[in-house]
PDB file as gemmi writes it, atoms N, CA and C in Angstrom:
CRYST1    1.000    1.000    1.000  90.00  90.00  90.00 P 1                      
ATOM      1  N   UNK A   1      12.228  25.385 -42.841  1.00  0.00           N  
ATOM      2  CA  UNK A   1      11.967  24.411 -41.803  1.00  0.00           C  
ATOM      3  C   UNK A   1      10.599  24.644 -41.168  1.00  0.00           C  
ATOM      4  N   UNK A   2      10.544  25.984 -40.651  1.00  0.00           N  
ATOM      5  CA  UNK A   2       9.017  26.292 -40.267  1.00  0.00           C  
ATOM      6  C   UNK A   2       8.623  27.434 -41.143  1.00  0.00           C  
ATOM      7  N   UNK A   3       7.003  27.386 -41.264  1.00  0.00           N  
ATOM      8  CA  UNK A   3       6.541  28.350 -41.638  1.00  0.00           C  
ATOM      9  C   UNK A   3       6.538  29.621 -40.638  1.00  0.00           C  
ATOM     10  N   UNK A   4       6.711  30.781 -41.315  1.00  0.00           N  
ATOM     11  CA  UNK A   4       6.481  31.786 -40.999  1.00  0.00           C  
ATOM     12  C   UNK A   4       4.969  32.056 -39.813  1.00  0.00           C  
ATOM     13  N   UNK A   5       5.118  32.651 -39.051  1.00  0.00           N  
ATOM     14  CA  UNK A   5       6.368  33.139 -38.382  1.00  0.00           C  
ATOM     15  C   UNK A   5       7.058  31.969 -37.103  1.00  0.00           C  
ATOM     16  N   UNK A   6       8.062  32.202 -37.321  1.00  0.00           N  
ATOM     17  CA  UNK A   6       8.860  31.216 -37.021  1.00  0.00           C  
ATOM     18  C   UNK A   6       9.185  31.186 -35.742  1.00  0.00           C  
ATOM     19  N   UNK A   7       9.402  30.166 -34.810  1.00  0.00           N  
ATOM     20  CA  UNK A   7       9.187  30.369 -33.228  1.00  0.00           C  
ATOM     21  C   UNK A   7      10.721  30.159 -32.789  1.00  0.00           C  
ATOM     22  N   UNK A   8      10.774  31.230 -31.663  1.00  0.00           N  
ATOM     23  CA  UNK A   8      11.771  31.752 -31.547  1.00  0.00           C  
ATOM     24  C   UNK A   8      13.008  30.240 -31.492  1.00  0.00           C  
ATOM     25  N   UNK A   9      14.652  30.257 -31.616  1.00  0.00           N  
ATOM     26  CA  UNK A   9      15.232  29.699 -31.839  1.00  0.00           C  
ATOM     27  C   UNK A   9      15.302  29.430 -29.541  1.00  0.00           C  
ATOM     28  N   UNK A  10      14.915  29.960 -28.960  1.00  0.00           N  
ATOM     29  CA  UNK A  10      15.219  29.716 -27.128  1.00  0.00           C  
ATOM     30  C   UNK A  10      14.093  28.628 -27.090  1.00  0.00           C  
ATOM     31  N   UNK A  11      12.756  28.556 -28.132  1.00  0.00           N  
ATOM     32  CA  UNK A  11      11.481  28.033 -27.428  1.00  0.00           C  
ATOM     33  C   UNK A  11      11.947  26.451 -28.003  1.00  0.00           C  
ATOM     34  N   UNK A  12      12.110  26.464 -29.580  1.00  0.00           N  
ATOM     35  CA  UNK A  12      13.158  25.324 -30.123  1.00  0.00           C  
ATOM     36  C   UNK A  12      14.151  24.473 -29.204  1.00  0.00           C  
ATOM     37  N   UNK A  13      14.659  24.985 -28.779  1.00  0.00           N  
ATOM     38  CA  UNK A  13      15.997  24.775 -27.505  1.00  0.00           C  
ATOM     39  C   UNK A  13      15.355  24.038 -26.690  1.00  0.00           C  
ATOM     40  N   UNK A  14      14.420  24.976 -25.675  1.00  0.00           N  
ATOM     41  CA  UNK A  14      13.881  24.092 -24.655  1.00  0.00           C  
ATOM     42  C   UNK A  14      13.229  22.896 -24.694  1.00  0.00           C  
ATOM     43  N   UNK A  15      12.319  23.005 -25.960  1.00  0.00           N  
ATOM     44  CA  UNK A  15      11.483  21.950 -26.163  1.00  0.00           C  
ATOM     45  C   UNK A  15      12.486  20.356 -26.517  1.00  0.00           C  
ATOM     46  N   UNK A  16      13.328  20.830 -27.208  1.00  0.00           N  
ATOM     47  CA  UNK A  16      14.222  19.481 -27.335  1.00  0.00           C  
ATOM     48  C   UNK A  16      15.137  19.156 -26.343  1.00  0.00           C  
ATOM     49  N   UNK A  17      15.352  20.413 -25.255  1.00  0.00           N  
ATOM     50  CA  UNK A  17      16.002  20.024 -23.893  1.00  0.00           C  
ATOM     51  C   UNK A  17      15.343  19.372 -23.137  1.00  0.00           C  
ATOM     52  N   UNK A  18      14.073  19.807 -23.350  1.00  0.00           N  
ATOM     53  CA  UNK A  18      12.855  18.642 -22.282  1.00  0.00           C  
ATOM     54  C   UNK A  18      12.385  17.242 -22.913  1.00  0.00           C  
ATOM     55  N   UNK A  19      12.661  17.175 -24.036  1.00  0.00           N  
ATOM     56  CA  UNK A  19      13.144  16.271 -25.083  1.00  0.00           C  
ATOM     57  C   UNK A  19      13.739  14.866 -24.867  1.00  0.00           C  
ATOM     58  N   UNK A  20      15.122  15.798 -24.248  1.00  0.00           N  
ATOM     59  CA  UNK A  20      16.017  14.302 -23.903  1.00  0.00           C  
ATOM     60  C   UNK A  20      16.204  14.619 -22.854  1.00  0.00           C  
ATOM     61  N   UNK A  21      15.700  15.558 -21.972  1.00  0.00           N  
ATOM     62  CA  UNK A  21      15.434  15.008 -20.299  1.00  0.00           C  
ATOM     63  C   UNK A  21      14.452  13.803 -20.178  1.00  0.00           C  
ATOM     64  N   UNK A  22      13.562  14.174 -21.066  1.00  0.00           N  
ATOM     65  CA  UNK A  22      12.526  13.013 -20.702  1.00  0.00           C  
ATOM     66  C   UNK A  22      13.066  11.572 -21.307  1.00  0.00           C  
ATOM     67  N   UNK A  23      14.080  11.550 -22.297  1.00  0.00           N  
ATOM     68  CA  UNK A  23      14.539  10.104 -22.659  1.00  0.00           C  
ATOM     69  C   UNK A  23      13.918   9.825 -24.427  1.00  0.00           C  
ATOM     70  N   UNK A  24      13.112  10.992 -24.650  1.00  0.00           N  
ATOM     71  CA  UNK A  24      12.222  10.692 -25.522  1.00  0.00           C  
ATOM     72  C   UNK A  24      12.882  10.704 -27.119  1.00  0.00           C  
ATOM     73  N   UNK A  25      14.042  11.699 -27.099  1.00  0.00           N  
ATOM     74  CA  UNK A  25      15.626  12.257 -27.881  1.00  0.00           C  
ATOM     75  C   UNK A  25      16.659  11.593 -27.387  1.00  0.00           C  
ATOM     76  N   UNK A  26      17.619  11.202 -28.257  1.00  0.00           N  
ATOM     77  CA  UNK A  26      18.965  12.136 -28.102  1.00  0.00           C  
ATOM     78  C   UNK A  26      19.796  12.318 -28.753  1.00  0.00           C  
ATOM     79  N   UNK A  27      21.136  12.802 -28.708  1.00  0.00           N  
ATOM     80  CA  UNK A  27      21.937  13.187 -29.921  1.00  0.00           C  
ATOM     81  C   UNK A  27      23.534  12.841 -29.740  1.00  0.00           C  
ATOM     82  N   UNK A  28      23.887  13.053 -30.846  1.00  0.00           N  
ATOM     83  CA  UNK A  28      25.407  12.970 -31.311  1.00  0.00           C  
ATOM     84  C   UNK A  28      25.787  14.555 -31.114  1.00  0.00           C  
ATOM     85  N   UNK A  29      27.259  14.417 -30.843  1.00  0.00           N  
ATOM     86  CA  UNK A  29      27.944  16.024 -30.909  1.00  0.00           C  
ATOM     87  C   UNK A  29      28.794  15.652 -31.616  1.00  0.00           C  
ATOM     88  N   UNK A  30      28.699  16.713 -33.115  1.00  0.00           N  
ATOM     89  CA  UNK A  30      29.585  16.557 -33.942  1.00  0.00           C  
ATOM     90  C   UNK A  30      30.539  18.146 -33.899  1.00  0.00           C  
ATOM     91  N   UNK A  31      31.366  18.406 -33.278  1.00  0.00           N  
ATOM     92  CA  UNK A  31      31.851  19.478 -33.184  1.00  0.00           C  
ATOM     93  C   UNK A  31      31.019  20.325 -32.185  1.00  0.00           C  
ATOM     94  N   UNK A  32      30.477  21.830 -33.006  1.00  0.00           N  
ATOM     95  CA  UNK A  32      29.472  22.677 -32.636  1.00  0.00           C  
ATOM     96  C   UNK A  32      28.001  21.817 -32.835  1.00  0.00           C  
ATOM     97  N   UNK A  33      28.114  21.263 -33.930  1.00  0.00           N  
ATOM     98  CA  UNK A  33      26.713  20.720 -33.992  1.00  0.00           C  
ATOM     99  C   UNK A  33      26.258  19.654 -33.512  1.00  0.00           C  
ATOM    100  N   UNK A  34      24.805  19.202 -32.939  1.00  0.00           N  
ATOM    101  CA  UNK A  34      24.512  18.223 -32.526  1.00  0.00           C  
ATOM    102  C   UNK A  34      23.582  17.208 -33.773  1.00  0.00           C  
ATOM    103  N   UNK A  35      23.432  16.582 -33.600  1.00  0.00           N  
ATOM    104  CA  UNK A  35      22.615  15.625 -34.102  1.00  0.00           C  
ATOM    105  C   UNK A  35      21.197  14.938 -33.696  1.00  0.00           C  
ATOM    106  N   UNK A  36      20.035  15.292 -34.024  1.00  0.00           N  
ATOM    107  CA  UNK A  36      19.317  14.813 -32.585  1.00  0.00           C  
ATOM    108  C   UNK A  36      18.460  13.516 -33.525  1.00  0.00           C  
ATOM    109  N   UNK A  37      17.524  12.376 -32.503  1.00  0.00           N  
ATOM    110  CA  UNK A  37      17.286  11.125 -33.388  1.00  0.00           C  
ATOM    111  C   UNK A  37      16.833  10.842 -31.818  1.00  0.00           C  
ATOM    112  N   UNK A  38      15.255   9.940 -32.695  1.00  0.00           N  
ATOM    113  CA  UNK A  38      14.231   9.305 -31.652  1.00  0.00           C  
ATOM    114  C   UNK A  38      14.837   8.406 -30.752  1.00  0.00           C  
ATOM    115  N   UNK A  39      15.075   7.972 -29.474  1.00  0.00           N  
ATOM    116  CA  UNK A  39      15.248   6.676 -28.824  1.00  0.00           C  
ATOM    117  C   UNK A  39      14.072   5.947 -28.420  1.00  0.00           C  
ATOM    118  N   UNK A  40      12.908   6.385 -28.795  1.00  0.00           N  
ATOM    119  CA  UNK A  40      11.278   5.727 -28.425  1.00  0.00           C  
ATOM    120  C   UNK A  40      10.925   5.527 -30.214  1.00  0.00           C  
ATOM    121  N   UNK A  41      10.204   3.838 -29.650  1.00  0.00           N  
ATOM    122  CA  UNK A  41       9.939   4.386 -31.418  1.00  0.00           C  
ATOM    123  C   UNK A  41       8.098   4.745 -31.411  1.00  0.00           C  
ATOM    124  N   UNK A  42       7.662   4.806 -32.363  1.00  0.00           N  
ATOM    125  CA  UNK A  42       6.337   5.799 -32.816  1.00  0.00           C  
ATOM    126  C   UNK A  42       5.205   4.766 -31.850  1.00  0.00           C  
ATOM    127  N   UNK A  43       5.411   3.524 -31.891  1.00  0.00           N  
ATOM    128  CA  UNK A  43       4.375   2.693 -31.621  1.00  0.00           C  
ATOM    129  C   UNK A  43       4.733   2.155 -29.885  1.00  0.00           C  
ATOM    130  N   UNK A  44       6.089   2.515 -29.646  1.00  0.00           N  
ATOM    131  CA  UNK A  44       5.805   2.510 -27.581  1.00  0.00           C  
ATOM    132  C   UNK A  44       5.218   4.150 -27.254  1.00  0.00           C  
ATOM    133  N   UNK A  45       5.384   4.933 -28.084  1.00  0.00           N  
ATOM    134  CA  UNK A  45       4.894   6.118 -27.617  1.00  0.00           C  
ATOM    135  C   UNK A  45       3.933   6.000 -27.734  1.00  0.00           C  
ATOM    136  N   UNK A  46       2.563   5.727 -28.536  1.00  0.00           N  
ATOM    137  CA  UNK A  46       1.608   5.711 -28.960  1.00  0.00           C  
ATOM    138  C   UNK A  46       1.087   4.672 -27.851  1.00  0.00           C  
ATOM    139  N   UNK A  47       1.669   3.558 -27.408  1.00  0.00           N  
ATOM    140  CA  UNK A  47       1.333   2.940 -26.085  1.00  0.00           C  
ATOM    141  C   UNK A  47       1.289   3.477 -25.180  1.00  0.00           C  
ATOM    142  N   UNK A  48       2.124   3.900 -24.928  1.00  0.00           N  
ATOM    143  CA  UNK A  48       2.453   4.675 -23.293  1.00  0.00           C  
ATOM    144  C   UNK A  48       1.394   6.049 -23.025  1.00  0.00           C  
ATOM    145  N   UNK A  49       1.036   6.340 -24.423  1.00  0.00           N  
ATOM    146  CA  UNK A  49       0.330   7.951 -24.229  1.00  0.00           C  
ATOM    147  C   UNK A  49      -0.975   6.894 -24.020  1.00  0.00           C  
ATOM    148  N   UNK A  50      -1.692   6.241 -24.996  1.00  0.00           N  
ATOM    149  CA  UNK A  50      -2.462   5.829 -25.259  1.00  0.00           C  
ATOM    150  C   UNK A  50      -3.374   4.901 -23.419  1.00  0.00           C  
ATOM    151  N   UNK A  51      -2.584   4.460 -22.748  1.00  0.00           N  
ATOM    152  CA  UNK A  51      -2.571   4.281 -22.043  1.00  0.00           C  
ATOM    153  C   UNK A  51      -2.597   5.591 -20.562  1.00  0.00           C  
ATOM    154  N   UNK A  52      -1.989   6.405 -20.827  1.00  0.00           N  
ATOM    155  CA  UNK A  52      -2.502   7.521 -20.197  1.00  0.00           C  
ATOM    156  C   UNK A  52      -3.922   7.878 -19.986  1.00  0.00           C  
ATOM    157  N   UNK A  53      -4.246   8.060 -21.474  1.00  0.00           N  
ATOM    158  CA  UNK A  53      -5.776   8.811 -21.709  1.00  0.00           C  
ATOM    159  C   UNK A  53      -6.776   7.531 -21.555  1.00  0.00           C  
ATOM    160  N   UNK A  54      -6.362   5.940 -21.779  1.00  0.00           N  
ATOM    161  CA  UNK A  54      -7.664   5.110 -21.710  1.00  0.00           C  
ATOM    162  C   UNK A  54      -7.494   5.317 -19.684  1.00  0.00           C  
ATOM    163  N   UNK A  55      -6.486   5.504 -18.832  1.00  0.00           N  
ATOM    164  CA  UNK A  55      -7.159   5.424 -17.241  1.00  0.00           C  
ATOM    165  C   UNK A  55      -7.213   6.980 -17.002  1.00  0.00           C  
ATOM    166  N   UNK A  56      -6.500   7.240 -18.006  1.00  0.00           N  
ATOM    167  CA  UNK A  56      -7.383   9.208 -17.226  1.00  0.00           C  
ATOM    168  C   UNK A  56      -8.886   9.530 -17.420  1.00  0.00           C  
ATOM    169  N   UNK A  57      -8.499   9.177 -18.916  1.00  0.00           N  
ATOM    170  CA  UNK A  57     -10.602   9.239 -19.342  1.00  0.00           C  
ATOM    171  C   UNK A  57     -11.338   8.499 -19.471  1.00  0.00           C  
ATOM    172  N   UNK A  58     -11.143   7.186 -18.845  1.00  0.00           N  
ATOM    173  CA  UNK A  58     -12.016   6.233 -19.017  1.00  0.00           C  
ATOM    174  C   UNK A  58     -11.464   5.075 -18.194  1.00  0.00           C  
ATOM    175  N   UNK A  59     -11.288   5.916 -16.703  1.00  0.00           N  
ATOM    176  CA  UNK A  59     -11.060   5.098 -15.483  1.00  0.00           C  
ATOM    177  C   UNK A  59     -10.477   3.289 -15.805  1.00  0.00           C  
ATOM    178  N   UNK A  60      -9.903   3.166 -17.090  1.00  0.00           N  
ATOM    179  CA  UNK A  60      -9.395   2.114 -16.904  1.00  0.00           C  
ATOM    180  C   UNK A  60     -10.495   0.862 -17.417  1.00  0.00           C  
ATOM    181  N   UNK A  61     -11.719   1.904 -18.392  1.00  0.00           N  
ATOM    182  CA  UNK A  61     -13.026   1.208 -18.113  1.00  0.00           C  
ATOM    183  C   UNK A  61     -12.904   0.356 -19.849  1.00  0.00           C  
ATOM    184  N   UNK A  62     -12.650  -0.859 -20.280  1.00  0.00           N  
ATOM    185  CA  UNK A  62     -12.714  -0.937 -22.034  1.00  0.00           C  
ATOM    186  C   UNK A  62     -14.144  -0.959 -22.717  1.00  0.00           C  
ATOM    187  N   UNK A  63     -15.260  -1.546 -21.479  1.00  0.00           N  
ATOM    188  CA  UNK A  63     -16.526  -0.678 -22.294  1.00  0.00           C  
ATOM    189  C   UNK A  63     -16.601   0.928 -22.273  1.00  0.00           C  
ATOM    190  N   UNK A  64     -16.308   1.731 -21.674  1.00  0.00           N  
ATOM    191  CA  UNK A  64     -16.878   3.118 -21.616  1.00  0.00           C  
ATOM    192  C   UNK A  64     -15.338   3.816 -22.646  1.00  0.00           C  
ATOM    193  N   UNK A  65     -14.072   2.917 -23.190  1.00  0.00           N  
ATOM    194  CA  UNK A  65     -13.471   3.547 -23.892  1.00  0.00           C  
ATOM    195  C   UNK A  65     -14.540   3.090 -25.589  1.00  0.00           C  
ATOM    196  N   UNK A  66     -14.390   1.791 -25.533  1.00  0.00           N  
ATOM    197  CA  UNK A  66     -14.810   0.944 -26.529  1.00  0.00           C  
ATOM    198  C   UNK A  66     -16.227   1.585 -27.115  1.00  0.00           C  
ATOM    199  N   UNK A  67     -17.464   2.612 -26.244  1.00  0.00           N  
ATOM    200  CA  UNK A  67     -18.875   2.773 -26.351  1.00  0.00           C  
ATOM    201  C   UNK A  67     -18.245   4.012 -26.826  1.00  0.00           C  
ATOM    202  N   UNK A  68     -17.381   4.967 -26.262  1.00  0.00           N  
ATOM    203  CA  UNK A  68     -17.602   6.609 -26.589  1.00  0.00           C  
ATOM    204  C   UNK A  68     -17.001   6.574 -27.955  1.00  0.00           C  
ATOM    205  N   UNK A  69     -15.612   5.283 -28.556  1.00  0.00           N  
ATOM    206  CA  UNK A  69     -15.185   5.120 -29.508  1.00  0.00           C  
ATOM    207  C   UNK A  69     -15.978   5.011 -30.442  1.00  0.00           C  
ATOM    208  N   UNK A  70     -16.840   4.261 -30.390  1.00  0.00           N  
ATOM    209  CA  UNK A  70     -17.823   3.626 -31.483  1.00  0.00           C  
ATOM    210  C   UNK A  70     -18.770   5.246 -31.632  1.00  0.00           C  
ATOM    211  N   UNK A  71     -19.360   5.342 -31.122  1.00  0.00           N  
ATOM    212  CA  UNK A  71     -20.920   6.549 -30.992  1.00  0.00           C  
ATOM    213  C   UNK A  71     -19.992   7.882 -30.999  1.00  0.00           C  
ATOM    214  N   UNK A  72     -18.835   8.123 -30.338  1.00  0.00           N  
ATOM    215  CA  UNK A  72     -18.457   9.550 -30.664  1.00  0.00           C  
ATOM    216  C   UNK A  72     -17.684   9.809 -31.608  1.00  0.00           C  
ATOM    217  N   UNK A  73     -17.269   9.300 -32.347  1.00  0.00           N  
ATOM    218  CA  UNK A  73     -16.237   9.494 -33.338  1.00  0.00           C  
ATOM    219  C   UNK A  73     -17.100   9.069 -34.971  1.00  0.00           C  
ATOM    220  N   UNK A  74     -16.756   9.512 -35.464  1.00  0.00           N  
ATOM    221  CA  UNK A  74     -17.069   9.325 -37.197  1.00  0.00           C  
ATOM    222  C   UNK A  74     -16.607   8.433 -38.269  1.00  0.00           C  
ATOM    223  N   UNK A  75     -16.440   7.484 -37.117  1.00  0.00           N  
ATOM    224  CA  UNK A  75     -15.949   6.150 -38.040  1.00  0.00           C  
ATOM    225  C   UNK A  75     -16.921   5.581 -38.990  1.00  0.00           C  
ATOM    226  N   UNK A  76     -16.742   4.715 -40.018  1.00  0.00           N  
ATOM    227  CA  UNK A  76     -17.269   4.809 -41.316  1.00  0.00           C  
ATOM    228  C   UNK A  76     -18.025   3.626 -40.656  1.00  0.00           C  
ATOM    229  N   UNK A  77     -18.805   2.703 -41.395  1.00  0.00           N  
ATOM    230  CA  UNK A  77     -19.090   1.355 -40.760  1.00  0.00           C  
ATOM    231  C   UNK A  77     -17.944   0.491 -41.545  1.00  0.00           C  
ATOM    232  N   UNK A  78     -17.269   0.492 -42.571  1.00  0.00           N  
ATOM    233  CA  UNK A  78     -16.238   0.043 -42.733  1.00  0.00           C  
ATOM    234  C   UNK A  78     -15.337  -0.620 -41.633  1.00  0.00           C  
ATOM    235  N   UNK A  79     -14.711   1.080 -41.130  1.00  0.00           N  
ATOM    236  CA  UNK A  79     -13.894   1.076 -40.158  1.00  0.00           C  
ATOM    237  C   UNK A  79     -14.534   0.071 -38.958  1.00  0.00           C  
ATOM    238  N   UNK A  80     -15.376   0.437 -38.690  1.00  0.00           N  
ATOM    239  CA  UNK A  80     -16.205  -0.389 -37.242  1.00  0.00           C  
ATOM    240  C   UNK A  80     -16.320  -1.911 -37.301  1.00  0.00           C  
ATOM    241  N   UNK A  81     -16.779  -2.200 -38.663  1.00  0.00           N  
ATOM    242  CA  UNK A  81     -16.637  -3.719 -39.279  1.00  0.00           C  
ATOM    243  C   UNK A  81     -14.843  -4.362 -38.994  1.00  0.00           C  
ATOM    244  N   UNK A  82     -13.980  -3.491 -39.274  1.00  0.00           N  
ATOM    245  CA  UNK A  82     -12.679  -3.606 -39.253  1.00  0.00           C  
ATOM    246  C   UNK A  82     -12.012  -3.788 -37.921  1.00  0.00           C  
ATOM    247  N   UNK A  83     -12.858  -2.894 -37.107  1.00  0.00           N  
ATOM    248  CA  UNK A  83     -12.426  -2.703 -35.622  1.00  0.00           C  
ATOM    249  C   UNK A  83     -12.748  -4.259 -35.154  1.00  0.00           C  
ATOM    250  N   UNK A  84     -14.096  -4.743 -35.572  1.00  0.00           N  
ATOM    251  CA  UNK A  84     -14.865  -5.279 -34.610  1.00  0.00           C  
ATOM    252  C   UNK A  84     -13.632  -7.111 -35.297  1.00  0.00           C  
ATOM    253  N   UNK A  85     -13.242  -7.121 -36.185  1.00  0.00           N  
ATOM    254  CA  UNK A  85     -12.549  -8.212 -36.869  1.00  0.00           C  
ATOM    255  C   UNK A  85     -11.371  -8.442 -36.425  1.00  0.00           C  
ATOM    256  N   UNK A  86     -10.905  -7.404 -36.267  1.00  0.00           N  
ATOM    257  CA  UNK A  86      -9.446  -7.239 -35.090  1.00  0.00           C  
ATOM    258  C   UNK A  86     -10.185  -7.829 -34.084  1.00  0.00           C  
ATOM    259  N   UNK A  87     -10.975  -7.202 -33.412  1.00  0.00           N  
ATOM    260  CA  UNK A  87     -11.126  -7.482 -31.416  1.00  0.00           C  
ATOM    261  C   UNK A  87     -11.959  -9.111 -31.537  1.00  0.00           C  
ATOM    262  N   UNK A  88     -12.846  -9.638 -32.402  1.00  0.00           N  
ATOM    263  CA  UNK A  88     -12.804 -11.079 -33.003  1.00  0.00           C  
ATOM    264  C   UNK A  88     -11.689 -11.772 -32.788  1.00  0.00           C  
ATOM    265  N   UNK A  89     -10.585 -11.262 -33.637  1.00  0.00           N  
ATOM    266  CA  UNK A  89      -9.032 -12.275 -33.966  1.00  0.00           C  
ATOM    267  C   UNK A  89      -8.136 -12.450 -32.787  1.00  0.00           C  
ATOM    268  N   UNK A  90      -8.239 -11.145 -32.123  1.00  0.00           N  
ATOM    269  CA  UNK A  90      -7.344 -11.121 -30.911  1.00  0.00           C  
ATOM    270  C   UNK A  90      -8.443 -12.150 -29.818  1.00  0.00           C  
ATOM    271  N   UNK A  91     -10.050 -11.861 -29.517  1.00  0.00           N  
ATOM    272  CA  UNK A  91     -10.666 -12.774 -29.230  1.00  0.00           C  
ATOM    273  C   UNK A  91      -9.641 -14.482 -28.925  1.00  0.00           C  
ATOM    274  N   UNK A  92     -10.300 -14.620 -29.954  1.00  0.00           N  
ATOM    275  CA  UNK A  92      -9.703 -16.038 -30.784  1.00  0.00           C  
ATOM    276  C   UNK A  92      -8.544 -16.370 -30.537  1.00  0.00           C  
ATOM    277  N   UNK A  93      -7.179 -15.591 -30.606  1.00  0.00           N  
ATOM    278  CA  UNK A  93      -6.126 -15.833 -30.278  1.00  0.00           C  
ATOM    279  C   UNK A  93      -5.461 -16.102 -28.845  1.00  0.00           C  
ATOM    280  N   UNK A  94      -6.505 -14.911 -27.871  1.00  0.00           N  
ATOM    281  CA  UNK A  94      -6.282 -15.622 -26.486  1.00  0.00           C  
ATOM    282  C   UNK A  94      -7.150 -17.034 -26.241  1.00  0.00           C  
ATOM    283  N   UNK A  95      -7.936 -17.076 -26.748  1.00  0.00           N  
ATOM    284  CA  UNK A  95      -8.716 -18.464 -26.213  1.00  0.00           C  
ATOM    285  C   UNK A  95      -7.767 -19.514 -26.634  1.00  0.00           C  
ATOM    286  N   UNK A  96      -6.880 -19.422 -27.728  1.00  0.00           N  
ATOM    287  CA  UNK A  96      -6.336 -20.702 -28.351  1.00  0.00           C  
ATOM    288  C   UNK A  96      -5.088 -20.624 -27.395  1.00  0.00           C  
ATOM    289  N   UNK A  97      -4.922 -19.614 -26.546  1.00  0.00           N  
ATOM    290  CA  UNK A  97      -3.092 -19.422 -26.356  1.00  0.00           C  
ATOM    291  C   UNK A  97      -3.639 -19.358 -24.647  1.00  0.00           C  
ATOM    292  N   UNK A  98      -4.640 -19.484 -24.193  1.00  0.00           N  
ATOM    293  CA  UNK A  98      -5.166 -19.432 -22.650  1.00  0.00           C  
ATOM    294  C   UNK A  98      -5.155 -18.360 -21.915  1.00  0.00           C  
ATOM    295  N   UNK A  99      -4.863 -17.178 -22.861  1.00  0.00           N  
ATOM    296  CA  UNK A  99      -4.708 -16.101 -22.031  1.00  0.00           C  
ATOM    297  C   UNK A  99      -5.859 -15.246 -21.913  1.00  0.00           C  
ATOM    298  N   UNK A 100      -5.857 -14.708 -20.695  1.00  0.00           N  
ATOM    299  CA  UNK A 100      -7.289 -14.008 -20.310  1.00  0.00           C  
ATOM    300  C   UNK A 100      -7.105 -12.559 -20.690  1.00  0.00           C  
TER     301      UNK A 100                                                      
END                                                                             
């Protein structure tokens, strides 16, 4: 399950106790054993975090996320061409649907 060396079976425990305190788990009890399984799926988490870090580090700002994205990261011009075709379409899609 893990590579060597293997972290202790108490640190395991907690981490999935804080797990489904937070809502983020939870499980079935099948006897002794439990069962554990996501109740968030990959893409509200990826919102919700994602949203953390654009008003923690970037005051909420979409040029100063959108500028450090482009210039600090190692995106291909591919990718950037790709980026920029998305934020085009979505463009486009609020203008046709009135939303700001």
């Amino acid at each position: 399950m893990f590579p060597e060396p293997r972290p202790a079976y108490t640190t395991v425990s907690t981490v999935v106790r804080v797990l489904v305190k937070k809502g983020f788990i939870d499980f079935k009890t099948y006897g002794k054993t439990n069962e554990y399984f996501p109740k968030v799926t990959k893409r509200s988490y990826a919102k919700k975090y994602f949203s953390g870090v654009f008003n923690g580090f970037f005051d909420q700002s979409a040029s100063g996320f959108t500028s450090f994205f482009a210039k600090e990261t190692d995106l291909s011009l591919t990718d950037l061409e790709e980026m920029k075709q998305i934020i085009e379409e979505q463009i486009k899609e609020r203008k046709e649907g009135g939303n700001e």
